[in-house]
C-alpha positions in Angstrom: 0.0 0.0 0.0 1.3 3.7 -0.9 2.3 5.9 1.7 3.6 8.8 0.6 2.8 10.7 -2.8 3.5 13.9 -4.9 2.0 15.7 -7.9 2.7 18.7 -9.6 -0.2 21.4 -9.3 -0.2 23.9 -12.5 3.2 23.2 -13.8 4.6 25.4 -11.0 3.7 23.8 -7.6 4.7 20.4 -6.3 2.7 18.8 -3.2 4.3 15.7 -1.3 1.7 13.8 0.9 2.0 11.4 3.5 -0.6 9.2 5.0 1.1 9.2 8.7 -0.4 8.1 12.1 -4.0 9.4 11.6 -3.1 12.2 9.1 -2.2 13.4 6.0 0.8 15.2 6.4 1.9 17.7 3.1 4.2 19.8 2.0 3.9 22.8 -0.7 7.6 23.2 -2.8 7.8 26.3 -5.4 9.4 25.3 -8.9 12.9 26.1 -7.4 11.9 22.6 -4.6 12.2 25.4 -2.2 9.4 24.6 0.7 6.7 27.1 0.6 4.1 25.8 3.3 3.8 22.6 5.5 0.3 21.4 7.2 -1.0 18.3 7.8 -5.2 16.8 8.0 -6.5 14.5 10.2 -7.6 11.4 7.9 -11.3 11.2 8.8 -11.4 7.6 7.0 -10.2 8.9 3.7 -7.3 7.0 1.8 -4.3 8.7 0.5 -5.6 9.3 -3.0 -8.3 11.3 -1.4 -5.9 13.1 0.1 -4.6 15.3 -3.0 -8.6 16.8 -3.3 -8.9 17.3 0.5 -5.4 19.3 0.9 -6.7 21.4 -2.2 -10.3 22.2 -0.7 -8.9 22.7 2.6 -6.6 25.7 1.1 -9.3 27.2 -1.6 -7.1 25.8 -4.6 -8.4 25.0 -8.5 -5.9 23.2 -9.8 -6.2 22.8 -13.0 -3.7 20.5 -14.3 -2.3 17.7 -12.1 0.5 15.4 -12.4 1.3 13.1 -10.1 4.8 12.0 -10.0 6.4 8.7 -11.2 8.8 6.8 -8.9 11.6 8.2 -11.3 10.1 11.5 -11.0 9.8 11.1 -7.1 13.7 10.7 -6.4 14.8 13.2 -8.9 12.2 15.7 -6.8 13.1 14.0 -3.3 17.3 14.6 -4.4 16.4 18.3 -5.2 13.8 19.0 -2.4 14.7 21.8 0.0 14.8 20.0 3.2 13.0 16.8 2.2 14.0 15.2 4.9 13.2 17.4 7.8 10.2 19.1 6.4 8.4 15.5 7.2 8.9 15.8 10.9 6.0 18.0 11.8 
């Protein structure tokens, strides 16, 4: 089972989810990988692929195109990620 996901919002944005002990917890990067915001939603009974539409409602967004990431897409954003690592620890 997935636990942990990322799209690109717009071309512009990346989000990185991850279903953690009762939450979703996500992180906004810029185009640079540079964090932007960090937050985190209690599940509610919702599975992680829910979790793309709830993070986006919960902060007003339209997103018009989304992409989400491949696994080779994944590590080349995870190497290039401001912080990757810490920005998880919430």
């Amino acid at each position: 089972m997935e636990s942990q996901v990322a799209y690109v919002l717009n071309a512009r944005t990346y989000l990185y989810i991850i279903d953690f002990e009762g939450f979703f917890e996500y992180t906004f990067y810029n185009d640079l990988c540079k964090v932007t915001e960090v937050g985190k939603i209690a599940k509610n009974g919702h599975e992680l692929h829910d979790a793309l539409n709830l993070i986006c409602k919960s902060h007003q967004l339209t997103v018009a195109h989304v992409h989400k990431l491949s696994d080779e897409e994944f590590r080349v954003f995870a190497q290039n990620a401001d912080d990757y690592e810490w920005v998880n620890v919430l």
